[in-house]
Structure formats: C-alpha cells, structure tokens
C-alpha positions, -999 to 999 in steps of 0.1 A, spaced: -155 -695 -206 -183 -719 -217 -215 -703 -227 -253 -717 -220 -283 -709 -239 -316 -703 -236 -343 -695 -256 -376 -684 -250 -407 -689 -273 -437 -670 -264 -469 -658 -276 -454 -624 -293 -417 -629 -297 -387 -655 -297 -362 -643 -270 -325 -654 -264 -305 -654 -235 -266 -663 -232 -253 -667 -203 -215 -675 -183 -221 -688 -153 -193 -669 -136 -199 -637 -151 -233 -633 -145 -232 -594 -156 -222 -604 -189 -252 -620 -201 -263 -614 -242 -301 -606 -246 -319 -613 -283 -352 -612 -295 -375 -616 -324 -411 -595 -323 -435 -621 -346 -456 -592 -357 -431 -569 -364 -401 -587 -377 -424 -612 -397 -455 -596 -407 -462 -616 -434 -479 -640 -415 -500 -608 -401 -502 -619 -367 -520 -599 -337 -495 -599 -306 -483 -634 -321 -517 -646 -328 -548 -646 -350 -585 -648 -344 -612 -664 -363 -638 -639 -378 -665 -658 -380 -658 -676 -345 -636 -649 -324 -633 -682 -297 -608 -699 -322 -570 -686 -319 -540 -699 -335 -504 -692 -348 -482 -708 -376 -454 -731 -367 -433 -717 -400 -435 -684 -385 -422 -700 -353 -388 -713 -377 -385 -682 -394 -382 -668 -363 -357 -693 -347 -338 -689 -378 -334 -650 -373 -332 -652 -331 -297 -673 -338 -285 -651 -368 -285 -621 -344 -268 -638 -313 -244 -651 -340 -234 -614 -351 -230 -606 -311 -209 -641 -299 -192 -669 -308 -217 -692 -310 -186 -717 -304 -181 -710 -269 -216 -724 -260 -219 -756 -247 -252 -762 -236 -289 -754 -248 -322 -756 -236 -351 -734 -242 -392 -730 -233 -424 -725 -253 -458 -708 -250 -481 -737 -232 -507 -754 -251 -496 -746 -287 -499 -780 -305 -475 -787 -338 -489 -812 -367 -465 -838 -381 -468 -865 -410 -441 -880 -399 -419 -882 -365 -390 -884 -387 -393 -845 -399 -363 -832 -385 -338 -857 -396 -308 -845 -422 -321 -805 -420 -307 -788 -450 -283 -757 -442 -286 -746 -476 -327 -738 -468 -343 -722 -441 -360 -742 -411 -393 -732 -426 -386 -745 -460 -369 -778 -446 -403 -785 -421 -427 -771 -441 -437 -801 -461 -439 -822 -428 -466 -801 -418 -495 -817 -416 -518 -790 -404 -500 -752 -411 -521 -734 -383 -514 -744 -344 -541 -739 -322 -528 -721 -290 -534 -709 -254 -558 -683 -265 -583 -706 -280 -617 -713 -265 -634 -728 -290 -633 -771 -273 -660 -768 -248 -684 -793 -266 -648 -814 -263 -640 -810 -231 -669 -821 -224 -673 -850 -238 -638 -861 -229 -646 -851 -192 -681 -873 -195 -657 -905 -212 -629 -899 -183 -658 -900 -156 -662 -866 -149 -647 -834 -139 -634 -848 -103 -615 -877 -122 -598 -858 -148 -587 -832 -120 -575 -858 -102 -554 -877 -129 -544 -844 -151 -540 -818 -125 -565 -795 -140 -601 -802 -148 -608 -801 -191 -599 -768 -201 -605 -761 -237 -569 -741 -242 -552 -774 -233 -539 -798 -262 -562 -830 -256 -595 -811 -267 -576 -795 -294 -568 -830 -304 -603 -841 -300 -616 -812 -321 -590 -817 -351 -600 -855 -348 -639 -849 -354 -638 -816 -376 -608 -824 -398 -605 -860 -399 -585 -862 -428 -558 -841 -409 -559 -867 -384 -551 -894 -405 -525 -876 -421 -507 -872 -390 -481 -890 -374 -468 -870 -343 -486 -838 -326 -456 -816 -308 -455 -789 -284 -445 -757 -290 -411 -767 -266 -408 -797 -283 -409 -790 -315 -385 -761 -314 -367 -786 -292 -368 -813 -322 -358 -789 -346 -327 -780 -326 -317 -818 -322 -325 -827 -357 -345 -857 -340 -375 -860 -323 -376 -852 -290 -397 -858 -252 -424 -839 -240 -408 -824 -204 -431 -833 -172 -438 -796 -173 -454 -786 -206 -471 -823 -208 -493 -817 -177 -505 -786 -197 -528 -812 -219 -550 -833 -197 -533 -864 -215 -507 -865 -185 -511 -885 -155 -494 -863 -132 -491 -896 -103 -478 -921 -127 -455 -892 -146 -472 -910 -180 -497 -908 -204 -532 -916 -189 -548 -944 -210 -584 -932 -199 -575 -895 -213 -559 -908 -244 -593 -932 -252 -612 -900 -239 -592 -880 -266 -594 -898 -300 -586 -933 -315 -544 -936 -315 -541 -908 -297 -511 -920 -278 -492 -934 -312 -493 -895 -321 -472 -878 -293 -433 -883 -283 -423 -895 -253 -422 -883 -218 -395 -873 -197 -381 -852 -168 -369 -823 -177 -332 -830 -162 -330 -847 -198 -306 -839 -223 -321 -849 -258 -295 -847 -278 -266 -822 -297 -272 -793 -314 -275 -805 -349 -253 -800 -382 -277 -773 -393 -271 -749 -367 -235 -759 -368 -227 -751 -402 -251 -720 -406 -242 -704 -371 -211 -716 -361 -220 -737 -327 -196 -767 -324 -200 -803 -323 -214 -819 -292 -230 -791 -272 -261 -804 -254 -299 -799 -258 -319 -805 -222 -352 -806 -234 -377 -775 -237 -401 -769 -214 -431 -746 -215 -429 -710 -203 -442 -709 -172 -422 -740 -156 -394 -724 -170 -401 -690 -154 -407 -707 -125 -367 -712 -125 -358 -683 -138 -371 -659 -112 -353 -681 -85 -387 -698 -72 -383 -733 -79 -387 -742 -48 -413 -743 -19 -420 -709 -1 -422 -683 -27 -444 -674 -56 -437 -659 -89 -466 -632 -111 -459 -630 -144 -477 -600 -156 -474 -606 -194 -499 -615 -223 -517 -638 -199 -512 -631 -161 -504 -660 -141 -498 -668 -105 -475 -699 -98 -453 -716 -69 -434 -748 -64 -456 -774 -46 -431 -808 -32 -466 -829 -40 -489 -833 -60 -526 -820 -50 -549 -811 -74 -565 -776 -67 -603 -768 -82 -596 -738 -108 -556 -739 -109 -535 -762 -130 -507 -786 -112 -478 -787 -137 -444 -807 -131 -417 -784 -116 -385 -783 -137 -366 -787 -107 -386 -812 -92 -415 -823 -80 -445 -798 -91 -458 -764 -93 -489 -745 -90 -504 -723 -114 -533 -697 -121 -533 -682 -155 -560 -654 -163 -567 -648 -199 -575 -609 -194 -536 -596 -184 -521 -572 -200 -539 -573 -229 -568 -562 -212 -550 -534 -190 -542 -520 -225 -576 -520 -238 -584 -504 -206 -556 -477 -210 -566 -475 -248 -605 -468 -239 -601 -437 -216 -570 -426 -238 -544 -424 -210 -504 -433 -210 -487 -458 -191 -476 -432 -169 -511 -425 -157 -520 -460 -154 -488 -469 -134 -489 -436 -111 -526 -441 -101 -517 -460 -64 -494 -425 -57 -511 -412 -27 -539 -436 -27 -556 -451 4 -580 -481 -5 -616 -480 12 -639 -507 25 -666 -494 -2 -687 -515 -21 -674 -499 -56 -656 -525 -76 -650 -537 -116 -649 -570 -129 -619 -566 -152 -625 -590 -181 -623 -578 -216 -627 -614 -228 -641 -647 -219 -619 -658 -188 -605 -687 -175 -599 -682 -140 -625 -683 -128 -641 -700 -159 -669 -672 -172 -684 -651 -206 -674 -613 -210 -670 -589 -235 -667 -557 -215 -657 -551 -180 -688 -550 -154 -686 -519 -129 -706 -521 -95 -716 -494 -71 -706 -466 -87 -734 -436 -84 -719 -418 -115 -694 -423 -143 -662 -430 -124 -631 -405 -130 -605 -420 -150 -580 -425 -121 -610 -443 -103 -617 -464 -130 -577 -472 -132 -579 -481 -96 -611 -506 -93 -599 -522 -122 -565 -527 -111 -578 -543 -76 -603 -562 -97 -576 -584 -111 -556 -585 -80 -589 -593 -59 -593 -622 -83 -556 -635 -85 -560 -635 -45 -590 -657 -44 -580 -679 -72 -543 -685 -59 -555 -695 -27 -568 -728 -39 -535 -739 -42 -528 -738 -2 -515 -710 17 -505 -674 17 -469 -663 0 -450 -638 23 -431 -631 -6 -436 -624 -48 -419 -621 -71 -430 -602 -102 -417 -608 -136 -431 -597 -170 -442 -569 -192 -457 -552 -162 -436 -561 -135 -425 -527 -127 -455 -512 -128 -459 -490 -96 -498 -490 -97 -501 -532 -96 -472 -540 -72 -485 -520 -47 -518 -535 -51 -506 -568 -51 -484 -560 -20 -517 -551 -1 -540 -574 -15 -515 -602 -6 -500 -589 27 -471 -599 10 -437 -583 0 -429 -577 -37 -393 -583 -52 -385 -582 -87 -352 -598 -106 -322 -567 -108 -318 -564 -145 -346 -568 -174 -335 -604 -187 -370 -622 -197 -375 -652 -167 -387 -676 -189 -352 -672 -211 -333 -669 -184 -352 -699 -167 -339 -714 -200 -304 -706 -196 -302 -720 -164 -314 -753 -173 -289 -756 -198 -262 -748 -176 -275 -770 -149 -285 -800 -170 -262 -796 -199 -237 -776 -181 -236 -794 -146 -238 -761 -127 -256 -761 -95 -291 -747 -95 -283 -728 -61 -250 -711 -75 -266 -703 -109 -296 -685 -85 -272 -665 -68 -254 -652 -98 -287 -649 -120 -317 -646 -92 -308 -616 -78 -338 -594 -64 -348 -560 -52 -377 -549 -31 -403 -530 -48 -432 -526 -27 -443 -537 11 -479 -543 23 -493 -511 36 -515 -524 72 -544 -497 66 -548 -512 31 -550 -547 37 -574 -543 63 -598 -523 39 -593 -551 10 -601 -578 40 -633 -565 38 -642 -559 1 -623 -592 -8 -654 -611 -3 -678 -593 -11 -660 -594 -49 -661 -627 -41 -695 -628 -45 -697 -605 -72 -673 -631 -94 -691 -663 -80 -723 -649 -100 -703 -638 -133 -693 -676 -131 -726 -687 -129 -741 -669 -160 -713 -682 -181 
C-alpha cells in the first residue's frame, strides 16, 4: 500500500511519521534529539543563548541537515522508503534560514551530506528563532513606519512581535549589513527543509508566512507597507507564497539515490508546527481547540475569518481559512525549572490535583521563569501573592499550575468564545495535574489523541496524504484523530476559579505594565 510522510522539525528534535492510510495502526515513528544525537553543535533543548545578551536565541541550519540526513537513514533501515508516495512536513515558527543564492538546492550531491552540500550557500550559519527577544528597538520602529500597532495587527494578524521573522530581518539589515548584502533569499525553517527535499526552491505556506508580520493575511500576499517597514529589497529576499494545498515538487535525486524513495513522489509544501498540529490533532476546523503543552505552550483553534485578536496571532489554517493562536514562552520549560527548584519528580508534579478542591482565595503565582509573550511582560523568577508563609511544595505545584492555566484562559479568550472541548497534545499532554486544571479552568472537556504519535508529524503525514495522496481530510481524521476523554470540568471548581480568575487578571494586567 502507498505510504505518506511526514516530518516534523521542532525546537529539540526532527520527528518522522509514516503513515497507510488504511492501516492506520501501522504507522512508523522516528526521531532525531538535536542535543543528544548532534552535540557538536552544543545546543540547549535545540537552542543557544547569547551570554552577553540572554534575550538573543538561535539555532544552526547545518544542524537542522545533519539531522534530516540521520531522521531518513533511520526510517530507511525500518521501511521501504519506495512505497511512499507523498511528503510533506512542518517547522518550528519563526526560525529564519540565510541564503546567497535561491539556487542552493539545485544538483544536491549524494556523495556529501545535506550539510556539506548547503553549507557554502549559507550566508549567515546561526538562525535566529522563536525564543529570541532581542528586536524590540525593531519592532518598534517597523510598527512606527507601518502606522502603528492597530495597522500592523490589522494587516499581519499579530501586532510586531520581536520572535517574528520581519524584525529579525530588520535587525540583521542594521547590525550586520554586510550579511544583508550577501544574501539572496531568507527561508523558513518549513521551507527550507522543504527546498532541500525538492532540490528547488520552494513557497512559503499561508501558515508559517503569517508568523512574520510581512504577510497580509486579507490579500494572502506580501504587504508592501511591512516589507518598506522591514529593510530595503526586503521582498526580492523571500520565496513565494502559496496555500498550503500546494505540491512543490518531487522528492529529489539525492534522497532517491541515498535512501531509496522512487521517482515522482510529491512534496506539498511545509508548513510551520503549529498549523500543522492544528491538523494533526483533528481540529482543523471550527468548534474545537487544540493545547499543545510542549517547549512553548500554545492555545490554537480554526477561525473561518479572519479577525485580528489584541495579544494572539491569526495564522492561515492548512485546511482553510485561518486559525487562532496563543503561544506562551514559559511552558514546559518553565514547569521543569519549577520541578527542578523544589527537587520533586514528575510524579509529584503530575499527582498534585489528586484529591484537590480549588478555593476562591486570594493566593496565586505568576508563573514566568522568563520574559513572556502572552501577555507581553519582564521576569526572571515567578511572583507569589498572598501567601502568609513559605508555601508547601504541593501548594506551590498547584498555584503555579493554575497560574498558567488562569493566563491561557484570559489570553485565549481574545480570540472569541469558549471551547467546550480541548484537545491536548505535547510533552505534557498527559499530565493529570494540568488536564484537570485546564478542564475546570475552561469548563471544558479534555481529550487527547489514542496513541503517542507527535501532532505536528502526524499533522504532516496527513497533508501529504491529502495533498499528495488525494485522501480525504475527513477519512484520514477518522483513521488518525482518534481521541479519548481525560478529564471533565468539576462544577465546585469552576465556580471557585470564576472568582479568582479576575482577580489574577489584575494581578497580570500590572506585571504587564512594568515590563
């Protein structure tokens, strides 16, 4: 039976997924950890931090090929990478590739590794990713060119957010000009791994490219205001864009001759993770919402129009139309910090909601380890409120735990609405501890996907069957999409977090305002 592919490049790992759409319970899992499988790059959880300026995070694109090159020599030992027909994948949002030519990818060795065939292409060898926060002198002054923060929400879908791509452009422009010059096209993380697959260069999906501010999300184009707001030329630099129902291309002759795929098996083009989580959890449409509790936590749903939200991001929908999104920087990161600091397990952490009946008190945390983006403010430490003494570990577990559901509550509702149902994906998605929370915070019922395939791979997979494959996205969701209950909203508990809700509310709203 014919095989689809998808692949799944995110902050810490590259993950693989191989699926048949009519044996859904056969499908082959892969993955690559960066820092443990590459560590001479000596990446942190994928990522490194500036010493001098903690605020500027990147990752290296080589490490990014070593890894694709490894992810496909493991599924090749596991399957006939002849049997696959179709192909499509996702990236981490925001991570920005540096080209000296849009030609790079053409006539890929076999006889060399990815790395060594793109590395002298590279015009810049460090890509600045979602982690960074080191643009806000850009973002403003693109926001103050575009004609302010209302305008550029308005065109982009998010207001200037210094993680995005276009400030990151703007900086590179002003502090490295001659990097500027020497470059000819500035990728995606989902692009570029796309291009390299192709062996051409190829789109920008609707879904990553409203993930830069560049992208008018009405028109489906690049904006001319952001583009002059960005940096001179800054529209010769990027590919094209395109829905992301299109195919860009065939595998290439490198992956043919050095893994065995055959001739003709399509590439639909990458997207970025979240969109493509979006599909893989079976939310791609109106209804439900999806929390992915990974690196980053995010809160996103499919919206059928476009309406820009104050402190959310509106993102093209791979299936259509467009999606919603919250992402908070402090996830799981900072749970394990958390964890790490009073020197409990995970079973601790998880097992802290067992028996436990919320109050209306007035004791709460603000849970942010590091400066956060939803809602935008400075921290370095979490910020504990009300407590008359040291709280016990399990309390601390607890106020911190409804600290970041408190906040994912208030921030989600800006997008319109209250999901009856959620689906929880990620890392931490079957954590006992944060579904129930969520349940009550939410009134809400909490499902996750039967199995442990990664969303955003499997989001992947499905693509390429449905775009390269021409399987239905309905049948694929029934075979792949299947869920389980977890948790159910407990009445006694939402009515107590009803009334500490806005009270944290206020709590936050100050945070914000000393950033």
């Amino acid at each position: 039976m014919p095989l689809h592919l998808g692949i799944d490049a995110s902050t810490q790992s590259m993950s693989a997924v191989l699926i048949d759409a009519e044996r859904p319970e056969c499908a082959l899992c892969e993955s690559v950890n960066f820092e443990r499988e590459l560590p001479q790059y000596g990446t942190s959880a994928g990522a490194v931090a500036e010493e001098e300026n903690p605020l500027e995070v990147w990752s290296y694109p080589l490490m990014w090929l070593d890894a694709l090159d490894m992810l496909m020599l493991k599924l090749a030992r596991r399957a006939n990478l002849a049997e696959v027909v179709s192909v499509s994948g996702d990236g981490q949002q925001h991570a920005s590739v540096w080209l000296n030519t849009p030609d790079a990818f053409l006539g890929l060795d076999p006889s060399k590794s990815l790395s060594q065939n793109l590395r002298p292409h590279l015009s810049r060898t460090r890509s600045p990713i979602w982690l960074d926060a080191s643009t806000k002198e850009e973002c403003a002054e693109m926001a103050a060119a575009a004609g302010g923060d209302e305008r550029v929400l308005q065109k982009t879908g998010s207001v200037m957010t210094e993680r995005f791509t276009g400030a990151q452009m703007r900086k590179i422009f002003k502090r490295e000009p001659d990097v500027w010059r020497a470059t000819r096209r500035i990728h995606l993380n989902s692009s570029f791994l796309c291009s390299a697959l192709c062996g051409s260069d190829a789109p920008v999906d609707f879904g990553d490219g409203a993930g830069m501010n560049l992208m008018n999300l009405s028109s489906l184009s690049w904006d001319a205001d952001m583009l002059g707001a960005c940096a001179p030329n800054a529209g010769e630099k990027l590919p094209k864009l395109a829905p992301s129902s299109t195919v860009a291309g065939c595998v290439c002759e490198y992956f043919q001759k050095k893994y065995g795929f055959s001739k003709g098996v399509k590439v639909a083009i990458f997207t970025g993770d979240n969109p493509s989580s979006l599909v893989g959890s079976g939310d791609s449409s109106a209804g439900r919402a999806t929390v992915s509790l990974g690196t980053s936590d995010t809160f996103f749903c499919a919206l059928e129009k476009f309406s820009a939200a104050e402190n959310a991001h509106i993102f093209g929908n791979p299936s259509g139309g467009f999606m919603g999104l919250v992402c908070f920087r402090n996830g799981s990161l900072a749970r394990e910090r958390l964890k790490d600091s009073l020197g409990i397990d995970w079973n601790f952490f998880d097992g802290s909601f067992e028996s436990y009946e919320p109050r209306a008190d007035s004791k709460f945390i603000l849970p942010f380890y590091a400066d956060e983006t939803s809602p935008k403010l400075r921290a370095t430490a979490p910020a504990f409120f009300g407590f008359e003494r040291p709280p016990e570990k399990i309390e601390t577990v607890r106020a911190f735990i409804e600290g970041q559901c408190f906040n994912m509550f208030l921030q989600a509702q800006r997008l319109g609405g209250r999901p009856g149902k959620i689906t929880l994906t990620g890392g931490a998605s079957k954590s006992e501890a944060i579904a129930q929370c969520l349940a009550d915070v939410f009134e809400a019922e909490i499902f996750t996907i039967s199995g442990s395939v990664n969303s955003a791979a499997l989001g992947a997979a499905m693509r390429a069957a449905q775009w390269g494959g021409e399987e239905s996205l309905e049948k694929l969701e029934a075979a792949f999409c299947k869920k389980s209950r977890f948790k159910s909203p407990r009445k006694e508990a939402a009515r107590a977090y009803e009334k500490k809700i806005p009270e944290f509310a206020k709590l936050l709203e100050a945070a914000a305002k000393d950033k």
